[in-house]
N, C-alpha and C positions, 0 to 999 in steps of 0.2 A: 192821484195818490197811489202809491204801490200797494200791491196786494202782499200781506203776511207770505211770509217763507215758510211755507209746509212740509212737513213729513210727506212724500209721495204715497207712501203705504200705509200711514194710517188717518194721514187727514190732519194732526196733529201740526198745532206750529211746531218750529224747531228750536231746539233749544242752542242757538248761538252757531257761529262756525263751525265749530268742531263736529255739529251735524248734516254740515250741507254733502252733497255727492259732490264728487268734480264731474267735468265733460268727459263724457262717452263712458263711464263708469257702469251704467246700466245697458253700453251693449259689448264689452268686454268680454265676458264669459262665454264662451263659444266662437265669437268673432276670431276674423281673420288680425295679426299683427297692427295692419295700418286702419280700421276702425274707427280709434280713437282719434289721428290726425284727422281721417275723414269727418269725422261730425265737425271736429273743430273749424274745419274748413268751411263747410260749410253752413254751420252756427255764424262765421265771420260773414258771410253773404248775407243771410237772411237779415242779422243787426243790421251792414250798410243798405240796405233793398227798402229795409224800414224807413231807416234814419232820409233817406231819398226820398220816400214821401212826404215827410215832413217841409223836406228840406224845398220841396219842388212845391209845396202849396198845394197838394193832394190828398192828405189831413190835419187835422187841428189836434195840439196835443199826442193825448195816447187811443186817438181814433182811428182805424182801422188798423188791419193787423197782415202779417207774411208769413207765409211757410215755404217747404220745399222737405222732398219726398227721398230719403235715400233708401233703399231696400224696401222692409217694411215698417219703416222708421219716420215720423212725420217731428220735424223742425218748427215748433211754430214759437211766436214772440207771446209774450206770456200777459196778464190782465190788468190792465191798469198800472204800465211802468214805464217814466219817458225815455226811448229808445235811445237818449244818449247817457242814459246812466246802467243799461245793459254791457255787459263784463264778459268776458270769454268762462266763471265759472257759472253764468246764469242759463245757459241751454237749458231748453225745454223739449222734451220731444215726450211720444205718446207713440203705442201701436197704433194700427188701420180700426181698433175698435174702443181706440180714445183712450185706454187706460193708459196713463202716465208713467214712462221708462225711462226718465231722464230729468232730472232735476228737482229744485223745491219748491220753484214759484208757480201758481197757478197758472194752465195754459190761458190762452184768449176766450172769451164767451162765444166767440162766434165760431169755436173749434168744429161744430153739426158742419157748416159750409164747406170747410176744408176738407174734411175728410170725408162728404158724398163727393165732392171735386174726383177727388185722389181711388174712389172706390169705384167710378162710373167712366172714367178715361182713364187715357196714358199721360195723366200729368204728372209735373215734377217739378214745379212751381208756381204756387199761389198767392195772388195779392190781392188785398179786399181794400178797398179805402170810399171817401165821404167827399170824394170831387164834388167841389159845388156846380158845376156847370151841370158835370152828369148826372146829378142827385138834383136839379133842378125841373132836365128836360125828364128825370123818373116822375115827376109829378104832372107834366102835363101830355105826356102822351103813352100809347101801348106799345110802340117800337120807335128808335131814333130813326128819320127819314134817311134814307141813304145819300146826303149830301157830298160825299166827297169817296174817291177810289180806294180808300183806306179800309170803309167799309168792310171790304172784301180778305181784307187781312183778320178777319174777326170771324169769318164764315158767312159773311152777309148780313143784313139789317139786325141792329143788336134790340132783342127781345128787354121787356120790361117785366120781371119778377112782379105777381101781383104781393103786395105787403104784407107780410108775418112779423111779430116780435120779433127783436134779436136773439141771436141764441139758442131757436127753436127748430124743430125738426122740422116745423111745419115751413118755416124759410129755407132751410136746406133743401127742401122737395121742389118749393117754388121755384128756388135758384137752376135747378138741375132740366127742370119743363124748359126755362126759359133758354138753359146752355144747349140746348138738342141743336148739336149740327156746330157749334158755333164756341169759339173760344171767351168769348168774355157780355154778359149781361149785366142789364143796370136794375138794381132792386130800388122796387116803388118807394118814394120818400125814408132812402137810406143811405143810394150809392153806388157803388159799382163790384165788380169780381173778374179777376181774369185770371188765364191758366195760362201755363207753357210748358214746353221741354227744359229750360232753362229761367232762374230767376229774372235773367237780364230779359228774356223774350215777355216774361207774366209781366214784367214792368213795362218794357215797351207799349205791350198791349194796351196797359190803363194808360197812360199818356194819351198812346193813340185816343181811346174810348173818351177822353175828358177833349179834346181840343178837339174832335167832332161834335161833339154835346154843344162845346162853347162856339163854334162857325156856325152850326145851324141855331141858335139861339141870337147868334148876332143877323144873320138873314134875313133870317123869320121876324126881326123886331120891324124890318123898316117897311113906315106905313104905305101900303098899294100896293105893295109888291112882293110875291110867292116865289120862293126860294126855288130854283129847278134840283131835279131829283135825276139819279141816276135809272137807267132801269135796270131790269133782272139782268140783261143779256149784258149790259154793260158792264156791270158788281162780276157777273162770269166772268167775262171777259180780265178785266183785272185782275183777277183772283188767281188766272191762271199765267198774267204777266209776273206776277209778285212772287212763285213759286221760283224763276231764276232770279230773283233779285239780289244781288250782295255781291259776295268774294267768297270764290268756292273755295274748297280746303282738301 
């Protein structure tokens, strides 16, 4: 169910259209001309980045949530609204210390996450979602084994967030222990998080993170047999193949 359209500034609902902000309206004032297309721009990313988890089987409903970082301006999808009823005047953004500079709808609960992400690296785009694979192997072990070279696109063996409430600062600290060194962690019976330079890279990344979850869960199921593990120098190894990988530019 969607969360009431608030007053940014005093907490209040709003009393009808006529009270909402439009996009980029609260970074206008002092901003450079193109500001305004910029949020819009990239407001249009974060809805389809969301609607993509959805759409891919990486949450249920209006479970986990996206952001993405422009200046000092945080993008995130707002609390309890399904991503295909998000509108180009629904932008949500906040500064780096969460107060609300953009819009009426309440941001995400899980906003603490995002913004230790954004305050502790060089990220500039955040995806959080409730992969059931990944959120399965969060409940049975303290790190996902390094099953496959991918691994190493992650920073190495993805650490396991010991369990905090949602929403808590006390998760936000977990999540951060567990991201040391390493672009994307699975919190304890919740889920996953991952970062990038680019939405499209923080999304890659959870893909990545959930379909190593779900190969070593299928491995690891068949009776008699222990799934082989890469080692350290091997995850190195790769790690520093994967740096020329692609199409340069």
């Amino acid at each position: 169910m969607a969360e009431p359209r608030r007053n940014a500034r005093d907490g209040r609902p709003d009393e009808g259209q006529g009270g909402r902000r439009t996009e980029g309206e609260g970074v206008r004032r002092g901003a450079g001309p193109d500001a305004g297309e910029d949020v819009a721009r990239l407001w249009a990313q974060v809805v389809a980045t969301a609607r993509r988890t959805v759409a891919d089987g990486l949450v249920v409903g209006t479970s986990g949530n996206v952001s993405a970082r422009l200046g000092d301006l945080v993008l995130v999808t707002p609390s309890g609204v399904p991503y295909d009823r998000l509108a180009p005047a629904d932008v949500t953004g906040v500064d780096l210390t969460g107060r609300q500079v953009l819009g009426t709808l309440v941001p995400t609960s899980e906003l603490p996450v995002h913004l230790a992400v954004y305050r502790t690296t060089d990220a500039r785009a955040v995806v959080h979602t409730h992969a059931v694979h990944a959120t399965a192997v969060s409940t049975l072990v303290p790190e996902l084994p390094p099953v496959h070279y991918m691994t190493a696109a992650l920073g190495g063996p993805v650490r396991v967030a010991p369990y905090a409430p949602y929403g808590t600062d006390e998760l936000a600290g977990n999540m951060l222990r567990a991201l040391a060194g390493r672009s994307g962690c699975l919190l304890r019976n919740h889920g996953t998080v991952t970062y990038g330079a680019t939405l499209d890279q923080a999304y890659d990344r959870t893909a990545q993170l959930e379909w190593m979850c779900r190969l070593w869960l299928a491995a690891s199921s068949v009776p008699g047999l222990t799934p082989s593990l890469l080692t350290e120098a091997q995850v190195a190894e790769a790690g520093e193949r994967l740096k020329g990988y692609g199409q340069r530019r």
